[in-house]
DOLONU-516469 format. One record per residue (C-alpha): z, x, y. Coordinates in pm, whole numbers, plus 32768, in hexadecimal, padded with zeros to 4 digits. Layout:
ZXY;...
This chain:
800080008000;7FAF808A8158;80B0808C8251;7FEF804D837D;7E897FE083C7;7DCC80088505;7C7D7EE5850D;7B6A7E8785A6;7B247FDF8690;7A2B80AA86BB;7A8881DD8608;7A39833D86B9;7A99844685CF;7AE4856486B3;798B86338614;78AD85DC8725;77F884DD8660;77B8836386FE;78D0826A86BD;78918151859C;794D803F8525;7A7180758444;7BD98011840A;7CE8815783D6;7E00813082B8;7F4582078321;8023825D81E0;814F832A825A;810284338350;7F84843D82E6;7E3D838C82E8;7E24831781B5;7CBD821481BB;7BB181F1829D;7A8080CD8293;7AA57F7E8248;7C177F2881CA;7C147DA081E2;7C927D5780A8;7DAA7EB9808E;7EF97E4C80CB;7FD97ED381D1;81307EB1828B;80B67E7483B1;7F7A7E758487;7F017EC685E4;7DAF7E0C866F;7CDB7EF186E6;7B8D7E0B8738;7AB47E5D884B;7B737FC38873;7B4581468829;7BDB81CA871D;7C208343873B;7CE6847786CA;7E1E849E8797;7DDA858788E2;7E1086F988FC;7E98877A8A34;7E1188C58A1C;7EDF892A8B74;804D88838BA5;81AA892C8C34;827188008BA6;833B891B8AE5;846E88D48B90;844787628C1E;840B87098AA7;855B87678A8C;85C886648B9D;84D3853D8B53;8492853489EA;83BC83E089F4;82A784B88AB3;822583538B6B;812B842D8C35;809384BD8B50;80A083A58A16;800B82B88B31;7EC983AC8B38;7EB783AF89BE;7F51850D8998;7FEA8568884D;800D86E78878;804D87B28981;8014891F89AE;812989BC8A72;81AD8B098B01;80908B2C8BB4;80238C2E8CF8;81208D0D8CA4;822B8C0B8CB4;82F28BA88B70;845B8B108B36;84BB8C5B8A39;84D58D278A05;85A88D928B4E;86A88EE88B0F;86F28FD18C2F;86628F438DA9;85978E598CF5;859E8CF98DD1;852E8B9E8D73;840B8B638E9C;84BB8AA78FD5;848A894A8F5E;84EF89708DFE;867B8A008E99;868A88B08F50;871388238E1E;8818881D8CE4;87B4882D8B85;881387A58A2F;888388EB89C4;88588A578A35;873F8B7089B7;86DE8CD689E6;85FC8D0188BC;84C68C408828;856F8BFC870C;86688B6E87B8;857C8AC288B9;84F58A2F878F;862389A586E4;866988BE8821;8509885C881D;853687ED86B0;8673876A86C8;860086778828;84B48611875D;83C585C08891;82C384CB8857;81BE85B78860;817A86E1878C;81B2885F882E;80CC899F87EA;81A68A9888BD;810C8BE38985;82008D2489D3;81EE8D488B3D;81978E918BBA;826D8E4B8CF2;83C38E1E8C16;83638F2E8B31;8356901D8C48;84848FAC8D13;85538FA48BDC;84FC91168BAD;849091BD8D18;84E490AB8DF2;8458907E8F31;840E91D78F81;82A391E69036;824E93238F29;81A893808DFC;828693708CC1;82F294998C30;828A94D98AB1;840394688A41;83F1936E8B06;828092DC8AB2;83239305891C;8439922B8975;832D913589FC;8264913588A3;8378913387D3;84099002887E;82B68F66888B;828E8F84870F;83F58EF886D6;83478DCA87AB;82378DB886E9;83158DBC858E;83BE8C978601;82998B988630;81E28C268775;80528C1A8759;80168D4F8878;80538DB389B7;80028D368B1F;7FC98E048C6C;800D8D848DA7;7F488ED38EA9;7FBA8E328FDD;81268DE88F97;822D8EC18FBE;82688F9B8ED8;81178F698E02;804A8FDC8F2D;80DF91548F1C;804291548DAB;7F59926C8D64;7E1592288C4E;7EEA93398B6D;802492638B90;7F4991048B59;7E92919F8A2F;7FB792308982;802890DA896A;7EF290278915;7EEC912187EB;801090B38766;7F9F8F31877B;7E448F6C8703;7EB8902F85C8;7F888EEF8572;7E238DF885A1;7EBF8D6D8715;7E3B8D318872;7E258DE889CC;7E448D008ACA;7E1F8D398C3F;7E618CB98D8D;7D838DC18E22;7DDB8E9B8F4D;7CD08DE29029;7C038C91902F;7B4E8CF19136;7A958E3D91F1;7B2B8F1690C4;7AAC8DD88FBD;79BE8EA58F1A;7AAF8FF28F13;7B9C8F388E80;7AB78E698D8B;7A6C8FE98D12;7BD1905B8D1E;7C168F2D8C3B;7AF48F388B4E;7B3A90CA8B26;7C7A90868A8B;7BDD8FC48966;7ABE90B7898C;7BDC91F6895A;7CC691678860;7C1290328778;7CEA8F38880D;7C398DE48879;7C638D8B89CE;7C798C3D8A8B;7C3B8C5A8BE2;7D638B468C9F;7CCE8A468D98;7B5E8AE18DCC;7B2C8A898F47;7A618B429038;7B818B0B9166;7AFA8B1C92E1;79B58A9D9368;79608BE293B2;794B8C2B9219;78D88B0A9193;77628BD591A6;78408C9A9085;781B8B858F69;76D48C078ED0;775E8D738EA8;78798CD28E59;780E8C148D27;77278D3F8CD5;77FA8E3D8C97;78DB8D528BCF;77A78D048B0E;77218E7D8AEA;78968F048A6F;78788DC38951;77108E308912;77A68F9588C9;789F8F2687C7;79DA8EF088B9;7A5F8DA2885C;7A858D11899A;7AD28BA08A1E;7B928AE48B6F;7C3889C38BB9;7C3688F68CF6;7CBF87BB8D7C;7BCE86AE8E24;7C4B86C88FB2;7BBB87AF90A6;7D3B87F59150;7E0288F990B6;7F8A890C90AA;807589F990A0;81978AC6915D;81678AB792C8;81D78C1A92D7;80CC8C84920B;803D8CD0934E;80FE8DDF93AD;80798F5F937F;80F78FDD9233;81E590FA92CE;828F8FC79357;83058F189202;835B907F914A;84B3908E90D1;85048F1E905D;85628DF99153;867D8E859205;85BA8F9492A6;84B08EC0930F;857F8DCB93AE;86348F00946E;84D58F7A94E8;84968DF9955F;85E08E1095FE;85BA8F7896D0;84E38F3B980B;8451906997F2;83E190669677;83AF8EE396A8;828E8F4397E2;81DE90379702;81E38F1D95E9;813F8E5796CE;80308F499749;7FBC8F9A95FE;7F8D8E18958A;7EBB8E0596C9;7DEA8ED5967A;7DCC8E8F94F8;7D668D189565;7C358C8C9644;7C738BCE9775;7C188A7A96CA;7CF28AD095A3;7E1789EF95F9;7D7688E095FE;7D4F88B094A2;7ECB88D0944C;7FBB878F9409;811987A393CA;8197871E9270;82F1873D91F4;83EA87EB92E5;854E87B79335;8528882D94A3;85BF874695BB;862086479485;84A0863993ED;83F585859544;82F986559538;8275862793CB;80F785B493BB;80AC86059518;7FAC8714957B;8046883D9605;7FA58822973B;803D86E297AE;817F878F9715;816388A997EF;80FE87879926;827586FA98D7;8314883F98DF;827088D99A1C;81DC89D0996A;80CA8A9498CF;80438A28977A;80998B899719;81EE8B8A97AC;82268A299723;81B98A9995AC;82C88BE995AC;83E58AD19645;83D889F89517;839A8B259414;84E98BA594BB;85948A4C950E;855689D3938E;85BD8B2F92ED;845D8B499262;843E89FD91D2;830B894B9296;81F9891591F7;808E88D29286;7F4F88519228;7E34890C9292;7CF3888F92B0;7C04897B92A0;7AF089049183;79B78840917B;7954873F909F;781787CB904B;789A88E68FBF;79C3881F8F2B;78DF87708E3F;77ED88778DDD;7944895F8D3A;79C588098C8D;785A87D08BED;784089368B72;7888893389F7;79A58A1289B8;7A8189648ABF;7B8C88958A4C;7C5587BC8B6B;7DED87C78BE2;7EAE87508CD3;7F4D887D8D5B;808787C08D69;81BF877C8CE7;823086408C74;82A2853E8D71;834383CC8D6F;834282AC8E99;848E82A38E1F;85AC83878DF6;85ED84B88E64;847F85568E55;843284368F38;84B884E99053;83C7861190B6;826785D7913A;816B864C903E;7FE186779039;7F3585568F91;7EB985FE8E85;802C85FC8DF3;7FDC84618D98;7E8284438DC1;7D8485828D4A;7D1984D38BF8;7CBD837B8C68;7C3083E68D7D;7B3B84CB8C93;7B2B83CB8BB6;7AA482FB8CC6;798583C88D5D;790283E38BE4;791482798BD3;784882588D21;7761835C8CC0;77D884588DC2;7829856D8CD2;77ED859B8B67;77C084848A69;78CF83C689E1;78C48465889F;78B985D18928;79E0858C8A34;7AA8850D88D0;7A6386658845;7A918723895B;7C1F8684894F;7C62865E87D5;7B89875F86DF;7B3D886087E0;7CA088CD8849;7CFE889386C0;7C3D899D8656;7C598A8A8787;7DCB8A8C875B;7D828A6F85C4;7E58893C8588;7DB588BF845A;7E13876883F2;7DEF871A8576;7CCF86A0866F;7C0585F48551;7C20846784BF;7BF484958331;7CC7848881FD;7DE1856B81BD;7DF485AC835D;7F1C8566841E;7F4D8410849C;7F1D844C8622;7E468345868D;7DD382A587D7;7D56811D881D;7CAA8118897E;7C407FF58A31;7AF980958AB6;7AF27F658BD9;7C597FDD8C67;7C89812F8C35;7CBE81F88D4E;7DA582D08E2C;7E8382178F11;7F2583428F9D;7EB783CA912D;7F2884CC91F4;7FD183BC92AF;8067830A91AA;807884019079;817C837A8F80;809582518EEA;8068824A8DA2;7EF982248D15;7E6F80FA8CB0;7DA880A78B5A;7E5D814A8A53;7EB980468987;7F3980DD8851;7FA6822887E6;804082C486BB;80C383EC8674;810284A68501;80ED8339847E;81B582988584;815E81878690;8216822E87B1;8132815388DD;80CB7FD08843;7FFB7EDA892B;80397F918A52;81D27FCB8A0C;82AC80DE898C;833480A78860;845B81868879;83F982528746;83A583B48756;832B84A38655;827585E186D0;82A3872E860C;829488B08690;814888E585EA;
């Protein structure tokens, strides 16, 4: 007897190929039938007439490591269809963290159920919680490096880059699947290629994945395409290139060297592939803008600089100069705790109009008023360009965001869209024939990242696969997230299960949860 049937869809399974008509039998935490099961018996049943029918969604990019922790039910990302995330990304991950090693500003904000230094530890919490979605954890470079160097704008030393590998393979022993850099945070950015490849060595001997947030997305793009691609190139590791963008309007001419020398390294027999979420503003750290002799030696000392006139005018001078006169523009506040949060989802210019001040002068206030907590969207991309890197093949799509909640505490910050609304809103264009077919945008979320990050019984709809299934309503879905309003969840997803488990039903959640550490 099968536990659960899903009827009536469309069924798209995951390969690429065009949807059909079939009914899925769940037994346990499997897929168990598929095609016409009228007459099988089950213990329940969910209608799924006039919808898709798809593998569960891969977020090949997340940094829910540590809100997972916080809100298990995952409603942002279960109300896109997402049954797996892919955290500890850009350098970023919740362990391991020894030494100076810090949790990034908006993961501190916040108590745990339990505490961690290690993976394995890390890990245990993660199992013990069971989120609703699944988790494929990266090592971040970032935590790696502060656990062992700190935040020390140097080369390691060769102890010190031993300590590094030996902690990274401890990482990888206890259920990590490779290693993430993040070039223009502090400390990744002080990094040398011997310190990067020494690493990736270690991961590629054990079959895992390089991962980058690259040390530019804009006039150095194609420098740092090649920086990235040599490291797969030097070592064997396969690389995957973090939210492919060509950032400025003064680089989007960049795209077709871009996507060439992506294309030419994966000619040569580097395995090479990117993410990238479907928005054309970024989001991270407002004080990403700062020179990188202003962030070296951890938080404290950056804050100090902020706070010595002196220091503080040369700070100022050199992002001047690093930024065009239009560049300011383009930036909108999101979540900051400066002057009690007023100024979140406002551009900084009419910021800067309230304060009396420059927009430059008004960006270092709140980086120093909000201890380095603000966080900006920046919107520097085209759409052009946006939806020639999602069509390209070997690019799978994420959020780039953590899990949020309209409710709770995760409710309370001011995050980019793309936290509720990236896959719907892909999901969408294919729908409306403003990206790639319906049954290639399927792929490009399920199959694709399943067997880039080699999760087997993942990404696909057939017998003996786990039971992580999606029911769309192809007339509804969409994102409901804006810049304005951005904790909405997205509408359409009517049903989702997870390892055999109806976690959202008509709409709802059910309450249930049942990812794994995979």
């Amino acid at each position: 007897m099968i536990d659960l049937k899903i009827t009536g869809g469309t069924v798209y399974d995951g390969t690429g190929r065009a949807g059909v008509r079939a009914d899925i039998g769940i037994t346990g935490s499997r897929i168990s039938d598929i095609g016409d099961l009228s007459r099988a018996d089950a213990g329940r049943a969910l209608d799924a007439s006039g919808r898709l029918v798809c593998p569960g969604f891969i977020d090949a990019h997340s940094h829910s490591d540590a809100y997972l922790l916080i809100e298990p039910s995952a409603p942002s990302k279960l109300y896109q269809g997402v049954t797996t995330e892919v955290v500890g990304n850009c350098g970023a991950s919740a362990a391991p963290r020894f030494g100076q090693a810090r949790l990034p500003s908006d993961w501190q904000a916040f108590d745990y159920p339990g505490s961690w230094r290690s993976t394995a530890e890390y890990r245990a919490i993660v199992e013990r919680v069971v989120p609703a979605v699944n988790v494929v954890a990266f090592v971040g470079h970032n935590v790696l490096r502060g656990s062992v160097v700190g935040y020390a704008g140097r080369a390691t030393t060769p102890e010190e880059l031993s300590a590094m590998v030996r902690l990274l393979a401890e990482s990888l022993d206890a259920g990590a699947r490779g290693l993430s850099t993040g070039l223009i945070y502090p400390p990744g950015m002080y990094a040398t290629a011997v310190e990067i490849e020494t690493l990736a060595r270690e991961v590629s001997a054990r079959g895992g994945l390089y991962t980058s947030h690259m040390r530019s997305e804009g006039r150095l793009l194609i420098e740092s395409l090649e920086e990235t691609v040599g490291v797969g190139r030097a070592t064997g590791v396969r690389v995957q290139v973090s939210h492919l963008k060509t950032s400025g309007r003064s680089n989007w001419s960049l795209i077709d060297r871009a996507l060439e020398t992506i294309e030419r390294a994966r000619a040569a027999g580097v395995e090479v592939a990117a993410d990238r979420y479907p928005y054309v503003s970024s989001c991270t750290e407002l004080d990403v803008i700062l020179p990188n002799w202003a962030t070296e030696g951890g938080p404290e000392a950056e804050l100090a600089r902020l706070r010595d006139p002196a220091t503080r005018a040369r700070v100022r001078a050199d992002v001047l100069a690093s930024r065009p006169e239009d560049y300011w523009g383009i930036v909108t506040i999101g979540s900051s705790k400066a002057e009690d949060g007023r100024f979140q989802g406002r551009l900084l210019a009419e910021v800067a109009g309230d304060l009396g001040l420059e927009p430059v002068d008004a960006a270092l206030y709140l980086i120093e008023a909000d201890a380095l907590g603000t966080s900006a969207f920046f919107q520097g991309m085209n759409d052009d360009n946006l939806w020639r890197i999602l069509a390209q093949p070997y690019v799978m799509l994420g959020t780039d965001a953590s899990v949020r909640a309209p409710w709770g505490p995760l409710s309370r910050d001011y995050p980019h869209p793309r936290a509720y609304g990236s896959f719907p809103r892909f999901l969408r264009a294919a729908l409306e024939g403003r990206t790639v077919p319906l049954a290639e945008a399927i792929r490009k979320t399920t199959s694709l990242p399943a067997d880039w990050f080699r999760l087997a019984d993942r990404g696909r709809l057939a017998p003996g696969k786990a039971a992580d299934v999606v029911v769309i309503d192809p007339a509804t879905v969409r994102d409901q997230a804006t810049y304005a309003a951005p904790h909405q969840l997205a509408a359409g997803i009517v049903h989702v299960t997870v390892n055999g488990i109806c976690e959202l039903e008509d709409g709802r959640l059910t309450g249930r949860r049942a990812g794994a550490w995979l």
